[in-house]
Each structure stands twice: as structure tokens, then as C-alpha cells.
C-alpha positions, 0 to 999 in steps of 0.5 A: 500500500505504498501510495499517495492518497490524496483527495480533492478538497470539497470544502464547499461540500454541505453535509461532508463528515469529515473533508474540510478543516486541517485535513485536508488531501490537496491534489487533484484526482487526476493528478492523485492518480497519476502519483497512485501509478507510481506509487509515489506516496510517503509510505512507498518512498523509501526513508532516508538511509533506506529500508531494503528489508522488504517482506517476500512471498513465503514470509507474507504467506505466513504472515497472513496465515497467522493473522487469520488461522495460525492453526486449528486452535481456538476452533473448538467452541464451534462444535461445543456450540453447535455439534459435529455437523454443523460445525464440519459445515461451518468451517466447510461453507463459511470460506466460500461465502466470507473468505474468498470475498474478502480476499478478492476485495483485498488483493484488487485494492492493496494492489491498486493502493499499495501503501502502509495503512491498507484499508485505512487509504482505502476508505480514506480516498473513497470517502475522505480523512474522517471516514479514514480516521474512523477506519483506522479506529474500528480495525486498530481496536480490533486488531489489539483487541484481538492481540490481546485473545491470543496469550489467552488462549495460549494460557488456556493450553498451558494450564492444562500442563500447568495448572497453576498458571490458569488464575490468579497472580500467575495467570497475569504474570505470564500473560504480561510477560508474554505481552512483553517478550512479544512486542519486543521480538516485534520491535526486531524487524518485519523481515525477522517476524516474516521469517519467524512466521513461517518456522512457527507455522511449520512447528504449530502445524506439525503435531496435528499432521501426526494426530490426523494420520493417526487417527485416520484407521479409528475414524468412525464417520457416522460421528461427523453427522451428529447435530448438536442439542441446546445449540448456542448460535451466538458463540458458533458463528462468533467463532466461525467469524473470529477463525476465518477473518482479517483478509485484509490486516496484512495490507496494513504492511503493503509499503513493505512487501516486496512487488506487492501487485502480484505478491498479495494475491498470490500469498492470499490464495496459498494462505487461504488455502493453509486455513481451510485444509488447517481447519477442517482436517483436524476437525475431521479426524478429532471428531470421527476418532473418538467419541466425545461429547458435544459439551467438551469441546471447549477451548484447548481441547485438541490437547485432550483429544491428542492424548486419547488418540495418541498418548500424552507425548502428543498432548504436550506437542500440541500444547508446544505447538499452541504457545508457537501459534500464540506467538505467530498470531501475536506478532502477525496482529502485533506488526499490522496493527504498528503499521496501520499506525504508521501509514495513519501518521503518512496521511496526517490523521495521527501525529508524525511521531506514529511514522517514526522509526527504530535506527536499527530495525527501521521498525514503528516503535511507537506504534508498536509500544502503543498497541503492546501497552493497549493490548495488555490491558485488554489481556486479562477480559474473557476469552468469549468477551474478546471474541465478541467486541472484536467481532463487532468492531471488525464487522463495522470495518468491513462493511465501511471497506465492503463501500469503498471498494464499490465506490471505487469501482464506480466512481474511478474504473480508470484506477490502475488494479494490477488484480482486479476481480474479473465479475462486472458491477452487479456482480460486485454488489452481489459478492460484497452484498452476501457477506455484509449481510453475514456482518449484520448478522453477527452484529445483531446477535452480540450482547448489550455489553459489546454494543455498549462497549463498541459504541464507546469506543466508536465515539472515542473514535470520532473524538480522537479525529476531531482532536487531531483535526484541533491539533493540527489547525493550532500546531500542537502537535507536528502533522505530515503533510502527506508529501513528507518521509518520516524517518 
């Protein structure tokens, strides 16, 4: 996402949120258009002293991966809440009617508008800085939010091994001391997480390879069509949602990607086939080889199946290999969520400290310190609680980013997408229009506590826009001004 986006001042425009006031993109749309082909903006330019570590197609392969899977683990509330079937169905449909839609939406705009901050550029051109900055909002605050599940879940898996780890003062210190470890490894380079990504995607897949070939001659299918009793809705399409989403959190890092027109689409396509086949094969053997009840399958319970099918040796692999996800998923979330900040500051709706970075490792310090700190404070809220407000707030994004794409299509056909999604207008409609309503179903079933809670974030939100907008216009703070390198 290394570009340029400017819009076209409309300061006459009545009834425009957001386009007039200090922020402000100042060029023309032609000849914003002409600095997108180049890819000329300040998040594409290379920095003073330069930045030649720039992420390649297996590391970004894996980086996606673990924003969106990072393995099987977290999977089994699916068929605690719904059963066998319908949890088999969920993980089989599910890709086809989310995944592949977003995925396409987001190799055709991290293509054509290829600069750190992805959907944040995105909403920004289609609809001005303030429909940017409230992007950038929703998607960061789910981003940590959702940082803030995985030393949870890993938790999870490691008191099973370590039970005392599992509440009380040594359940927070582990979680802080993961949070810490963490964002430090993160602070090291883009290239080094890329790199670590993909060790850790081997070694976190690796035991449910074994339990799988394993379990295949004690695979009883009639158990795959067992349904669920008592079913709980709420928490099997929350998990679906939570396993298979964040498509588009990698575009964050365009800037850094190496080629990104035919990188992203090519590590999209490898990365989203990782997930299904991660998903449903060991859901397939866990479930057709022993003979479970629905009620047990909470969270960190492939470590129990392993043993039942295996032996314990093959537990504590699992439980190994649950911690090395929770890293990779961690450090993935932890990466987009600093460049998001990043690529918000190149634009001037945060203050050019976010663009700054470290010496040694060119990395985002400060955004990377301010999603650590923020994502250890949500550390220690309920697994289920996490799922949900992150969930609320990623829905919002994605119907905003949903509009934009559609926006863009319609009002700028001539904007070069090096991908483009080969279906005509209505076809489009019909593809944004499928998933959007899956959105607004999963807002519809959240509780009170998460709408509450959103739309205190959602408000803080526009605050913070209108803050920014006041320090710009008094000079409190130092702003980009678009057209500057931050170094």
C-alpha cells in the first residue's frame, strides 16, 4: 500500500463528515492518480538511509496465515456450540461465502493502493480523512483487541500442563510477560517476524499432521453427522467469524512487501488455502476418532483429544505447538496493527511521531509500544468477551471497506488494479452484498455489553479525529503533510 492518497478538497461540500478543516488531501484526482501509478506516496518512498528489508512471498504467506488461522486452535467452541455437523459445515461453507470475498476485495485494492495503512487509504480516498480516521479506529481496536485473545488462549493450553498458571497472580504474570517478550521480538524487524512466521507455522502445524494420520484407521464417520442439542448460535458463528477473518490486516504492511501487485494475491490464495485444509482436517479426524461429547469441546481441547488418540507425548506437542501459534498470531496482529499506525501518521490523521522509526530495525516503535501497552490491558477480559467486541468492531470495518471498494469501482474504473476481480458491477454488489449481510448478522446477535462497549469506543473514535483535526489547525502537535518521509 505504498501510495499517495490524496483527495480533492470539497470544502464547499454541505453535509461532508469529515473533508474540510486541517485535513485536508490537496491534489487533484487526476493528478492523485497519476502519483497512485507510481506509487509515489510517503509510505512507498523509501526513508532516508533506506529500508531494503522488504517482506517476500513465503514470509507474507505466513504472515497472513497467522493473522487469520495460525492453526486449528481456538476452533473448538464451534462444535461445543453447535455439534459435529454443523460445525464440519461451518468451517466447510463459511470460506466460500466470507473468505474468498474478502480476499478478492483485498488483493484488487492493496494492489491498486499499495501503501502502509491498507484499508485505512482505502476508505480514506473513497470517502475522505474522517471516514479514514474512523477506519483506522474500528480495525486498530480490533486488531489489539484481538492481540490481546491470543496469550489467552495460549494460557488456556498451558494450564492444562500447568495448572497453576490458569488464575490468579500467575495467570497475569505470564500473560504480561508474554505481552512483553512479544512486542519486543516485534520491535526486531518485519523481515525477522516474516521469517519467524513461517518456522512457527511449520512447528504449530506439525503435531496435528501426526494426530490426523493417526487417527485416520479409528475414524468412525457416522460421528461427523451428529447435530448438536441446546445449540448456542451466538458463540458458533462468533467463532466461525473470529477463525476465518482479517483478509485484509496484512495490507496494513503493503509499503513493505516486496512487488506487492502480484505478491498479495498470490500469498492470499496459498494462505487461504493453509486455513481451510488447517481447519477442517483436524476437525475431521478429532471428531470421527473418538467419541466425545458435544459439551467438551471447549477451548484447548485438541490437547485432550491428542492424548486419547495418541498418548500424552502428543498432548504436550500440541500444547508446544499452541504457545508457537500464540506467538505467530501475536506478532502477525502485533506488526499490522504498528503499521496501520504508521501509514495513519503518512496521511496526517495521527501525529508524525506514529511514522517514526527504530535506527536499527527501521521498525514503528511507537506504534508498536502503543498497541503492546493497549493490548495488555485488554489481556486479562474473557476469552468469549474478546471474541465478541472484536467481532463487532471488525464487522463495522468491513462493511465501511465492503463501500469503498464499490465506490471505487464506480466512481474511478480508470484506477490502475494490477488484480482486479474479473465479475462486472452487479456482480460486485452481489459478492460484497452476501457477506455484509453475514456482518449484520453477527452484529445483531452480540450482547448489550459489546454494543455498549463498541459504541464507546466508536465515539472515542470520532473524538480522537476531531482532536487531531484541533491539533493540527493550532500546531500542537507536528502533522505530515502527506508529501513528507518520516524517518
Amino acid at each position: 500500500m505504498a501510495r499517495e492518497i490524496q483527495q480533492q478538497s470539497h470544502k464547499g461540500d454541505a453535509g461532508d463528515g469529515g473533508r474540510g478543516g486541517a485535513f485536508q488531501f490537496n491534489k487533484s484526482p487526476e493528478k492523485m492518480e497519476s502519483s497512485i501509478d507510481v506509487a509515489g506516496g510517503p509510505s512507498a518512498r523509501p526513508a532516508a538511509g533506506g529500508n531494503p528489508n522488504k517482506l517476500t512471498l513465503v514470509p507474507l504467506i505466513f504472515l497472513i496465515y497467522f493473522e487469520v488461522a495460525g492453526g486449528p486452535y481456538g476452533s473448538e467452541p464451534a462444535v461445543q456450540a453447535a455439534g459435529a455437523l454443523y460445525a464440519l459445515l461451518g468451517f466447510l461453507i463459511f470460506p466460500f461465502i466470507w473468505s474468498v470475498p474478502e480476499s478478492l476485495v483485498t488483493a484488487e485494492l492493496a494492489t491498486a493502493i499499495p501503501g502502509n495503512g491498507g484499508f485505512v487509504l482505502w476508505a480514506a480516498r473513497a470517502f475522505g480523512p474522517f471516514c479514514g480516521s474512523l477506519m483506522g479506529t474500528w480495525k486498530f481496536l480490533c486488531g489489539v483487541i484481538n492481540s490481546a485473545a491470543f496469550p489467552a488462549l495460549c494460557v488456556e493450553y498451558l494450564a492444562k500442563v500447568v495448572p497453576a498458571v490458569g488464575d490468579g497472580g500467575p495467570r497475569y504474570a505470564t500473560l504480561a510477560g508474554m505481552n512483553l517478550a512479544l512486542s519486543f521480538l516485534n520491535y526486531t524487524g518485519l523481515t525477522i517476524v516474516g521469517y519467524t512466521a513461517v518456522a512457527l507455522g511449520a512447528a504449530s502445524l506439525a503435531p496435528f499432521v501426526v494426530m490426523t494420520a493417526i487417527a485416520v484407521p479409528r475414524i468412525r464417520p457416522r460421528r461427523w453427522l451428529v447435530r448438536g442439542r441446546h445449540n448456542d448460535w451466538r458463540l458458533f458463528f462468533n467463532t466461525l467469524f473470529w477463525n476465518l477473518n482479517f483478509w485484509d490486516s496484512a495490507s496494513t504492511m503493503a509499503g513493505e512487501v516486496e512487488r506487492p501487485e502480484r505478491t498479495f494475491p498470490t500469498a492470499l490464495l496459498a494462505a487461504g488455502l493453509m486455513t481451510a485444509i488447517g481447519y477442517l482436517l483436524p476437525l475431521m479426524a478429532g471428531i470421527g476418532a473418538v467419541d466425545a461429547p458435544q459439551e467438551a469441546w471447549g477451548g484447548g481441547y485438541y490437547a485432550d483429544l491428542a492424548e486419547m488418540i495418541a498418548g500424552r507425548w502428543l498432548k504436550y506437542w500440541i500444547e508446544v505447538g499452541a504457545v508457537l501459534s500464540a506467538v505467530g498470531l501475536y506478532e502477525a496482529q502485533l506488526s499490522s496493527s504498528a503499521f496501520q499506525l504508521l501509514g495513519m501518521a503518512d496521511l496526517g490523521l495521527l501525529p508524525r511521531a506514529y511514522a517514526s522509526r527504530a535506527k536499527w530495525f527501521r521498525t514503528p516503535w511507537v506504534g508498536i509500544l502503543t498497541s503492546s501497552l493497549i493490548t495488555l490491558g485488554l489481556s486479562f477480559m474473557t476469552f468469549n468477551d474478546i471474541i465478541n467486541s472484536a467481532n463487532f468492531l471488525y464487522a463495522l470495518g468491513m462493511l465501511m471497506e465492503f463501500a469503498a471498494f464499490l465506490w471505487l469501482r464506480r466512481k474511478q474504473p480508470d484506477l490502475k488494479r494490477p488484480y482486479r476481480v474479473p465479475l462486472s458491477f452487479p456482480f460486485l454488489v452481489i459478492l460484497c452484498l452476501v457477506p455484509s449481510a453475514f456482518l449484520l448478522f453477527v452484529m445483531a446477535i452480540a450482547g448489550w455489553k459489546v454494543y455498549a462497549l463498541c459504541a464507546g469506543m466508536t465515539a472515542g473514535g470520532v473524538a480522537v479525529y476531531y482532536l487531531m483535526d484541533f491539533c493540527k489547525s493550532r500546531a500542537f502537535l507536528k502533522f505530515s503533510d502527506g508529501e513528507e518521509v518520516s524517518v
